[in-house]
C-alpha positions, -999 to +999 in steps of 0.1 A: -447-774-490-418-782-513-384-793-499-356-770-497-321-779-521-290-773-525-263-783-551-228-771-560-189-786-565-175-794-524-196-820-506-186-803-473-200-772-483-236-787-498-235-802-460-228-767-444-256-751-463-281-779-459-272-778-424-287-739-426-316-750-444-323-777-416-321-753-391-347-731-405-324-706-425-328-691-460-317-698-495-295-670-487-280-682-455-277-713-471-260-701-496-237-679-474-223-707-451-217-730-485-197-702-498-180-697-464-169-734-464-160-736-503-135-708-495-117-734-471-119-770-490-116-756-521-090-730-516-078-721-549-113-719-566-125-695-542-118-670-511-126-639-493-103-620-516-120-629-542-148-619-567-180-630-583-215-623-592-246-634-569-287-635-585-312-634-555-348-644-562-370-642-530-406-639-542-423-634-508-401-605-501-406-587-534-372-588-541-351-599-573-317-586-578-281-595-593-255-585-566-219-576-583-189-583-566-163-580-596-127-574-587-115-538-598-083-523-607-061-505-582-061-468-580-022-476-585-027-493-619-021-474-655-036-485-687+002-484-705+019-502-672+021-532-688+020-525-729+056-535-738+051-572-719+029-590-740+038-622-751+006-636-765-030-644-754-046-680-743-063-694-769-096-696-751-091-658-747-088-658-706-063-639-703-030-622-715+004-638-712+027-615-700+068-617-698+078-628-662+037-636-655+035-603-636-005-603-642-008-639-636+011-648-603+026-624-571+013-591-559+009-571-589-018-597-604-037-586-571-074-567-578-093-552-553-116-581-541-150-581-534-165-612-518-154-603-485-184-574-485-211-593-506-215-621-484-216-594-458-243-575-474-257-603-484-264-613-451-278-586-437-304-575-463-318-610-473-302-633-448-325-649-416-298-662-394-269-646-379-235-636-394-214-654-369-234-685-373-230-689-410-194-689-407-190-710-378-188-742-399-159-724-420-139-713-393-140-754-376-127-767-407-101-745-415-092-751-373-099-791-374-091-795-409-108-812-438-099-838-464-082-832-499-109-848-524-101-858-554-118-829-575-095-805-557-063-828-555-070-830-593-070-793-599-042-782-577-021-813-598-034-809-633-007-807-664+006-775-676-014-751-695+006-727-724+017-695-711+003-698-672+018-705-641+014-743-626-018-744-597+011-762-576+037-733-582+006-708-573+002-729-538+040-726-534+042-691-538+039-678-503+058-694-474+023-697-458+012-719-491+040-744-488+035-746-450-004-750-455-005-773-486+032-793-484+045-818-460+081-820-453+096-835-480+081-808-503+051-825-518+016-815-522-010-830-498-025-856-515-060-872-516-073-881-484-050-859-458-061-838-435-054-802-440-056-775-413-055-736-420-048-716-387-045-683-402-078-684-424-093-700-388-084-671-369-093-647-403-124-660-403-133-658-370-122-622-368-146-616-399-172-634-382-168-611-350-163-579-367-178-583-401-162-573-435-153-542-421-127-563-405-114-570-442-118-536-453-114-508-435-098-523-398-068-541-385-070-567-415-071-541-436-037-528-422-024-558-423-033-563-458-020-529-472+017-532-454+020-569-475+012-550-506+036-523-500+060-544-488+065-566-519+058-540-549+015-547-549-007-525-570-035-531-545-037-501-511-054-496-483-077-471-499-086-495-529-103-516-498-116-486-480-134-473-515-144-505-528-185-506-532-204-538-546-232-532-571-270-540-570-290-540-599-320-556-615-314-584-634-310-588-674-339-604-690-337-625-720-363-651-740-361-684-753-387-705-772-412-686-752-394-685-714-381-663-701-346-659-679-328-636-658-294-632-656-263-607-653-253-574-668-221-566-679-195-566-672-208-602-668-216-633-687-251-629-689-250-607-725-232-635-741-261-663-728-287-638-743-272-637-776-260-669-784-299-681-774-311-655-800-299-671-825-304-705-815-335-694-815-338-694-854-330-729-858-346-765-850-321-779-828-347-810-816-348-816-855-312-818-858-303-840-829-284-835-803-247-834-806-252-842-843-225-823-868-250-800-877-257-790-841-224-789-830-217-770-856-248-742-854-243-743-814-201-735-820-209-703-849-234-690-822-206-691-794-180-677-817-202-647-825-207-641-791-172-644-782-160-620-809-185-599-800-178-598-758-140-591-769-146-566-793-176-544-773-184-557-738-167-542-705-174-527-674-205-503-683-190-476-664-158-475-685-169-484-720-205-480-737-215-514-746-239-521-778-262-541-754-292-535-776-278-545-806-262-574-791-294-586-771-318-578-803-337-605-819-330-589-854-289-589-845-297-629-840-320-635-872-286-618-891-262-636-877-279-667-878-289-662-913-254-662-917-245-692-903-273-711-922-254-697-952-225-712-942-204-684-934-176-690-903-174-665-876-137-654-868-122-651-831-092-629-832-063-644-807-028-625-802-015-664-799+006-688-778-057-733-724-061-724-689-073-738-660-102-721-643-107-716-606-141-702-601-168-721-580-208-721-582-238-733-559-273-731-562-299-732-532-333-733-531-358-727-500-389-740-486-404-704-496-399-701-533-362-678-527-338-686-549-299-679-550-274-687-577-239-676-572-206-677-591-177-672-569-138-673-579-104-661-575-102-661-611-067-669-617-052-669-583-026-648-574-007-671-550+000-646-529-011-653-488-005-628-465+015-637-438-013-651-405-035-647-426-043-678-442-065-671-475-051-664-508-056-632-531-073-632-566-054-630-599-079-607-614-055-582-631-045-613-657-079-610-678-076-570-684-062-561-719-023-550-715-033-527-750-048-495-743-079-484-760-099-516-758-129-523-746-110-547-717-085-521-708-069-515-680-078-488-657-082-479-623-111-489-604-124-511-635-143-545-631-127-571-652-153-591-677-159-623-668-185-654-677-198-656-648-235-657-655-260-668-631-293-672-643-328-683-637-354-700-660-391-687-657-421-702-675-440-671-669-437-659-633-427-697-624-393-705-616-385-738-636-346-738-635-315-721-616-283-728-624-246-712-631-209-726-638-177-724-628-150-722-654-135-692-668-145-684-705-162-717-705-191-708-681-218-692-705-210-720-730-219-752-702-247-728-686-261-725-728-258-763-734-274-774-703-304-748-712-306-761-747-304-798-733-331-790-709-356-769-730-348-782-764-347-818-753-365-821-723-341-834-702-340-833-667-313-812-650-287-843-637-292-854-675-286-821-690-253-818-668-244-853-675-245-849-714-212-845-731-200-807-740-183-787-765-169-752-767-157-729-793-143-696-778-112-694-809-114-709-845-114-744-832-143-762-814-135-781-778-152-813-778-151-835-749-138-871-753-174-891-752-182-867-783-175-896-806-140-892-836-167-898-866-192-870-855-159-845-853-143-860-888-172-847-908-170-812-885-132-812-894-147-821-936-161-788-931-130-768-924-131-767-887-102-777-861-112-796-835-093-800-807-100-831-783-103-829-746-086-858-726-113-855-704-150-872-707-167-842-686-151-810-691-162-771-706-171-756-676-188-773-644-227-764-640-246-769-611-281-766-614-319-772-595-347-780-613-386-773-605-417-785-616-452-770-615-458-772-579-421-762-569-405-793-561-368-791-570-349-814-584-310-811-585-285-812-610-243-818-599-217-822-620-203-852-602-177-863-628-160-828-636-155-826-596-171-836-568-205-825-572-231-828-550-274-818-545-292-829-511-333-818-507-340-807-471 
């Protein structure tokens, strides 16, 4: 029988869920106590008030479905509320800059989250093992503590980014946040202290005894909806109380004769089918990898796709989507007839990067099931209720402040994101799962670690490994191990390349491997963060 896996970005959390796996539990359960414990050690990235997107694969039980947990709009929001406050756009089109940041930080960046209540489903439709159980692990090290690593340390300290708000001035932002993450002189924690969380201990315990209707509907609930009223929030009591996750089956797209599953809108997934349309077209083996001519082809295929998400993709029960056209092979044989021609696509930017806190993890069982799942506070709102120890998402910064667009704001809308998911099959054969943190940036790792794996045959720690490149605006992202005379004869060409300081950077994909009798083989991005896979 093959060995069970699990990969994903907190070491403490690949324990937790190997820990399930040991004890006889399910990819799912596995997956549900890593996501618990992420939510503690990696506090920013992710949480119960967060949102994300979930792909479960479990053969023996006939069932494969992608479980939506986006963050919606408030029933308070209006699509004009915030029209006359834009100030620009990032660059790398994740979000709106807005004067006085009131979609990016405080209460009224606040959407109505939905982890909470898709772990909880989660749980009990696929899960083996108790609710209570799969928290326990979360709930002792928020109450004993756990250490700052260095991944974490590194995000919660990293430089400014144009137009957003500081990670440290987002931990800062509540009194809770300053007690929590500070010492006494007013400095972060740094690497290697120990960090206790009373308030998400005795929240998650409470969830763990009453279930997400804890979160939703009872006393937390009340808690929850006094905060917001008391500081000016768009999110209520009856945004929690109404707030439904979606199920659906998967998307399906086709590469060089696989096939994969991934997300609908409003995410990611569309965007992964496209771009690999028209990849399709073109020898990228012949080129080489991370040649010029790659680069290039691989950057005009994730510009199309970009222009395309921003112009026509949203939440499918808002705004009619041209998902046809956009997954058609003959939509990718025009486009990429265009690029062999030459031709440039065009992002269109309002103006004045961002950080991205999302987290992913992938877990495989002993039974063929199968669970990738990207979960996130998107950019986090800062705000922490008072006892209660976890901090909101900062959803309502991606929704378009202009009226009329595809990303709009309105209530009860799901935000777009890139989170995408996704499962390789060689006929009815799983032969890779994987997914990404990493705002805008997560279709574009989860493409390049496809191509590296199916065009080139390498395995997935080597595809993750292999340096990355982005282009979401006019300029292609290269990280720093893409050598300066590969990107002089791409800047020859016309093209602006803008060079990361870091050697492992666009996104951070996590990713297990299988060969023809189902033996996995994992895939961490160690250097982005502290990345980790352990077989069971």
């Amino acid at each position: 029988m093959p060995k069970a896996m699990i990969t994903s970005l907190q070491p403490d959390a690949v324990e937790a869920g190997a820990e399930v796996l040991r004890a006889g539990g399910n990819a799912v359960d596995a997956a549900l106590a890593c996501a618990f414990v992420q939510t503690v050690v990696d506090p920013v990235m992710c949480g119960v008030a967060g949102f994300g997107a979930m792909q479960v694969y479990m053969p023996g039980r006939g069932v494969h479905e992608i479980v939506d947990f986006h963050g919606r709009v408030p029933a308070a929001a209006t699509p004009d509320m915030w029209r006359d406050l834009i100030l620009g756009e990032t660059e790398d089109g994740f979000g709106f800059v807005l004067k006085d940041a009131v979609n990016d930080l405080g209460y009224r960046s606040i959407a109505t989250p939905g982890t909470c209540k898709a772990l909880a489903e989660a749980s009990e439709r696929y899960g083996a093992m108790a609710w209570g159980d799969l928290i326990e692990p979360a709930v002792r090290f928020a109450s004993d503590g756990y250490v700052v690593r260095p991944g974490v340390h590194g995000y919660w300290t990293a430089p400014d980014t144009p137009g957003r708000v500081r990670v440290r001035d987002r931990l800062a932002f509540s009194p809770e946040g300053r007690a929590v993450y500070f010492d006494g002189d007013g400095d972060l924690h740094g690497i290697g202290r120990t960090i206790r969380n009373p308030g998400m201990a005795s929240s998650l315990a409470r969830i763990a005894e009453g279930g997400a209707d804890v979160f939703y509907t009872g006393d937390m609930a009340a808690r929850i909806d006094a905060d917001m009223k008391a500081h000016g929030g768009l999110l209520s009591a009856r945004d929690l109380r109404d707030y439904e996750t979606e199920t659906n089956g998967p998307l399906w797209g086709g590469y060089r004769g696989l096939r994969f599953s991934t997300n609908r809108p409003p995410g990611g997934g569309i965007m992964l089918i496209e771009m690999l349309n028209i990849l399709e077209n073109f020898d990228l083996a012949g080129m080489g990898h991370n040649t010029p001519a790659y680069i290039r082809t691989v950057a005009e295929a994730m510009k199309i796709a970009t222009a395309d998400k921003d112009n026509h993709v949203g939440d499918p029960r808002f705004h009619d989507a041209p998902l046809d056209r956009l997954t058609g092979k003959a939509y990718a044989k025009d486009r990429a007839e265009a690029i062999a021609r030459g031709e440039k696509a065009r992002v269109e930017r309002l103006g004045p990067a961002e950080p991205r806190g999302t987290t992913h993890l992938v877990t495989a069982d002993r039974e063929g099931a199968i669970v990738t799942m990207t979960h996130t506070l998107g950019m986090m709102s800062g705000v922490i209720t008072e006892g209660l120890g976890f901090m909101y998402n900062g959803a309502m910064a991606v929704f378009d402040p202009r009226p009329g667009r595809a990303g709009s704001i309105a209530p009860g809308k799901a935000r777009f994101s890139s989170l995408c998911p996704t499962i390789v099959f060689d006929g009815d054969r799983p032969v890779l799962a994987l997914g990404a943190p990493g705002g805008t940036q997560i279709a574009m790792g989860v493409l390049q670690v496809m191509l590296n794996a199916i065009d080139f045959g390498m395995t997935p720690q080597e595809a993750i490994l292999a340096p990355r490149f982005s282009a979401t605006s006019d300029a292609i992202a290269v990280t720093a191990r893409i050598p300066r005379y590969l990107c002089a004869e791409l800047e020859a060409e016309g093209y602006r390349v803008a060079r990361s300081p870091f050697s492992y950077d666009i996104a951070s994909v996590h990713a297990i491997g299988f060969d023809a009798d189902g033996n996995p083989s994992g895939g961490a991005d160690i250097p982005y963060g502290d990345g980790m896979a352990l077989a069971v």
